[in-house]
N, C-alpha and C positions, 0 to 999 in steps of 0.2 A: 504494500500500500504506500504510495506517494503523502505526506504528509509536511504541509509547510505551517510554520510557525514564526508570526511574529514576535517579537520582544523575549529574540532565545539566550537575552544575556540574565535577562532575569530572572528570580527562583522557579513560577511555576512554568515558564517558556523551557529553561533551563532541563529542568526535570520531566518534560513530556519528552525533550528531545534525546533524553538517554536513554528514558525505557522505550521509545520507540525504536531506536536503534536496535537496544536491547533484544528488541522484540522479533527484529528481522526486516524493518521496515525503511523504506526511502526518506529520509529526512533532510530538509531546509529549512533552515534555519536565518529571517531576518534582524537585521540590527543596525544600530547608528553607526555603530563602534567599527574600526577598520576593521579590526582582526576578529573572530569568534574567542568566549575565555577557553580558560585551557581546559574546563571538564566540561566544552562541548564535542559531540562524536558525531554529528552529521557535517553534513555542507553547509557551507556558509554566505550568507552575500553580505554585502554593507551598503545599505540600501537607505534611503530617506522617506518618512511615513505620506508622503504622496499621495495623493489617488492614482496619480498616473505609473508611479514608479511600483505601487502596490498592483495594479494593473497587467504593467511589464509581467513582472514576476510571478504572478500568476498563471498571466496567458503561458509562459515559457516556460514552468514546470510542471504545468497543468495536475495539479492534486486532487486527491481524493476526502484528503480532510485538512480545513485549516483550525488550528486553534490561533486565537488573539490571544498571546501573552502579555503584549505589552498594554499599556495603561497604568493608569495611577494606584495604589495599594493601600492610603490612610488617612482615616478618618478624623484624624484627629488635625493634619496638614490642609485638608478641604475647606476645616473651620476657619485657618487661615486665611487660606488662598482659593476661595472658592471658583474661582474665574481658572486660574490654573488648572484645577481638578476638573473641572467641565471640559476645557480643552484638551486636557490630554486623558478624559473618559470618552463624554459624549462624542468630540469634534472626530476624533482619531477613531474610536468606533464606525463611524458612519463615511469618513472613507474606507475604510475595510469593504462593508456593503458595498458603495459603490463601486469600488476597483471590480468585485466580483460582478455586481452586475454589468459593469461597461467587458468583463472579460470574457461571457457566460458561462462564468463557474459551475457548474454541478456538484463541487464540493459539498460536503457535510462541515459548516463553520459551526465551534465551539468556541462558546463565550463565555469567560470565567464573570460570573455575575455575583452577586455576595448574598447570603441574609442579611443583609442589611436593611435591602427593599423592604424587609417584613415589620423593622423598627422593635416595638414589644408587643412580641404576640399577645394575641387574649388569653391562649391558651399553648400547651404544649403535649406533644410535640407539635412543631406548625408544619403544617400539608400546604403545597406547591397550591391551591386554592383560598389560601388564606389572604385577608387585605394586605393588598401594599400598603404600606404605611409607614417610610422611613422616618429617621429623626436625625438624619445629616446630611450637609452636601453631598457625602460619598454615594449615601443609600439613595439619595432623589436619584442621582446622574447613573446608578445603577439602572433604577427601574426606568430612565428614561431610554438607557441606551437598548432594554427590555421593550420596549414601546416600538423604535426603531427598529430592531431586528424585526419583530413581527410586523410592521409595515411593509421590511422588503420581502419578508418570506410571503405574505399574501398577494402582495402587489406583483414583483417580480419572481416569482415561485424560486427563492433561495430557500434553502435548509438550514433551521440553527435552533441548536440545542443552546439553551442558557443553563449554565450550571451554576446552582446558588449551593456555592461554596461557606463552609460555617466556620472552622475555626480551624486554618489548614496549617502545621508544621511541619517542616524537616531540616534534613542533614545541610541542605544549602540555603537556605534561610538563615541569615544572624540578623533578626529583625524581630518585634512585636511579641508577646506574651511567654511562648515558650523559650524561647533565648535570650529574654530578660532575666529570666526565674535563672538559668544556668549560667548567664553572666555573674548574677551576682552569687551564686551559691559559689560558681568556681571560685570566685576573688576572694580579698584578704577579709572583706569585712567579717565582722563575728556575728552579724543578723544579715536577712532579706527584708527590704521594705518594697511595697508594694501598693498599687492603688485601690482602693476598694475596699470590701469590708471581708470579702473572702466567702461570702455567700454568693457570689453571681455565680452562675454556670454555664456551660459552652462545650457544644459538643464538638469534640477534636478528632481531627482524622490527618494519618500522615500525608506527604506530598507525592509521595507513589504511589500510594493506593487512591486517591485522586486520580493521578492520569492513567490508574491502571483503569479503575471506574470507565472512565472517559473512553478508554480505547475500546471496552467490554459493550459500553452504547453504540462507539458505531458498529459492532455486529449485529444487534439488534436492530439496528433503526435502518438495515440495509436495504431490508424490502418493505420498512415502511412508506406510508404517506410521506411526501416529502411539506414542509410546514415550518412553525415555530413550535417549540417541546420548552419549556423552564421544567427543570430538575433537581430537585436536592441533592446536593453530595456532601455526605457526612456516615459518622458511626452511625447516627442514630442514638447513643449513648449519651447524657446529660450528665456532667462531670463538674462539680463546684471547683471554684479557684484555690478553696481551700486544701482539698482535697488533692490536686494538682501539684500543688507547693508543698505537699509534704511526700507526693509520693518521690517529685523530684530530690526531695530533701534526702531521701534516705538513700536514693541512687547518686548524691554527688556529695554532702555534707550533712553527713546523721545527726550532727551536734549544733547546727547553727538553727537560731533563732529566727520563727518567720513573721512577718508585721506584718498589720494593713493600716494603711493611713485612713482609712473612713471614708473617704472620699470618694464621686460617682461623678469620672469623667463625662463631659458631654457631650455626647450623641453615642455614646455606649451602652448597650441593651443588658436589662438585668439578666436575662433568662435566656437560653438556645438551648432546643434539641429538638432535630429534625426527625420528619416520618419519612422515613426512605422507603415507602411502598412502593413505589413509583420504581424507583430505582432498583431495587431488587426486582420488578416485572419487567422490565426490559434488559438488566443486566443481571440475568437469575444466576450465573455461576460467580460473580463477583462477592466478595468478604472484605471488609477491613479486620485489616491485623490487631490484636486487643491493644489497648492504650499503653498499658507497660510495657509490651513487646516493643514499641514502635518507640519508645521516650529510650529506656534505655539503648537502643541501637542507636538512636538519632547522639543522644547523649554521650555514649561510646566515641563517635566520632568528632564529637566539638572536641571534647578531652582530648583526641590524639593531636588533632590540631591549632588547640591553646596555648601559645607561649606560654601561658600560667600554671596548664597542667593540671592535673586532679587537686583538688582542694578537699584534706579529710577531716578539719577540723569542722 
């Protein structure tokens, strides 16, 4: 299978393009940057987010599946810079569509979309029919670039799977909640401070069981209806923070001290955990690997590659 991927310097670009290699598959790989990094395994181009260059590239590798890697990643920088976050979500999403429709893609596009869209459920687990209802620039410009895809899939018969992604880590990631927790447990401090109260919850799922998910749909959705699909991709599992910082506590520093500061950033949802019914009927041989299984391998390898190195106190 031919698969091209935008924004393959980044974690989930990054990590679709290995297991896909992995897997046996054609991969291309786009990016700013001259060169690809060094733990990319496909082809590479150095390409600018265009419509027309996006366009080129596809006409001339003609894929089977594109994921959108690249785009913006936090929620908390949106608040900021809102105008930024829209243009490098919405704007840059919707050349993607274009380039496919000016090239007539038949492609299967995968769009990493968030729960964010859903803001705070009424209820849990929250099912792919529950209200949009964000509570940040991130999660509006999700659900609008969600709005858009389905415009082109009905108007122009594209194919796109939104994947609403819940609280996604791994080994290439040193960014946002779980390799905060491992930053600071590795380091010298003798506590973890933290935000929040340690009762929110979030259902985590590593970064290759993501794209392994992802690969698992387009078998499924091969002789389906071509359309617009939003999917959950998650455990399914609802795990407190609390809970989280101590399991990591005990896999990197059994002694040290965990805090929360009390405080409830803004536009951070108290509560996630997805109903992946959805997702296990179209990807029935798919499993995410159990939480501990996945933390300590992930964890295993920040440690090999920490200056600082295991921290046992």
């Amino acid at each position: 299978m031919r698969i091209l991927i935008t924004g393959s310097s980044g974690f989930l670009g990054l990590t679709f393009g290995r297991i896909s290699v992995q897997a046996g598959h054609e991969v291309m790989g786009l990016g700013r940057a001259p060169q690809a990094r060094a733990e990319w395994l496909g082809d590479y181009r150095s390409s600018g987010a265009t419509t027309e260059n996006l366009c080129t590239n596809i006409h001339e590798f003609q894929p089977e599946v594109i994921f959108h890697g690249a785009g913006t990643a936090s929620v908390a920088l949106s608040f900021t810079d809102p105008s930024a976050d829209y243009d490098g979500s919405v704007q840059l999403f919707r050349q993607v569509l274009e380039a496919m429709r000016l090239a007539g893609s038949r492609a299967l596009l995968f769009f990493p979309s968030s729960a964010a869209v859903y803001g705070n459920p009424e209820s849990l687990p929250v099912a792919e029919d529950a209200p949009v209802r964000p509570i940040s620039p991130y999660g509006f410009h999700k659900a609008i670039c969600e709005t858009i895809a389905r415009e082109y899939a009905e108007c122009f018969d594209l194919n796109v799977v939104s994947c609403r992604l819940f609280s996604v880590f791994g080994q290439l990631q040193q960014r946002l909640l779980v390799w905060e927790l491992f930053r600071q447990l590795n380091g010298p401090e003798d506590s973890v401070t933290l935000e929040g109260t340690g009762t929110e919850s979030r259902d985590f799922l590593e970064g290759k069981d993501a794209v392994k998910a992802m690969l698992a749909l387009t078998a499924g959705l091969q002789d389906a209806a071509r359309g617009f699909r939003a999917v959950n991709l998650a455990a399914g599992i609802e795990t407190k923070i609390s809970d989280l910082a101590f399991r990591m506590r005990d896999l990197v520093a059994p002694r040290k001290e965990i805090r929360f500061r009390g405080t409830v950033r803004k536009g951070d949802p108290l509560n996630w955990c997805a109903d992946i019914s959805l997702l296990k009927t179209l990807a029935p041989g798919w499993a995410a690997t159990s939480l501990n299984e996945a933390l300590s391998t992930c964890i295993a390898d920040w440690q090999q590659r920490s200056p600082l190195g295991h921290h046992g106190s």
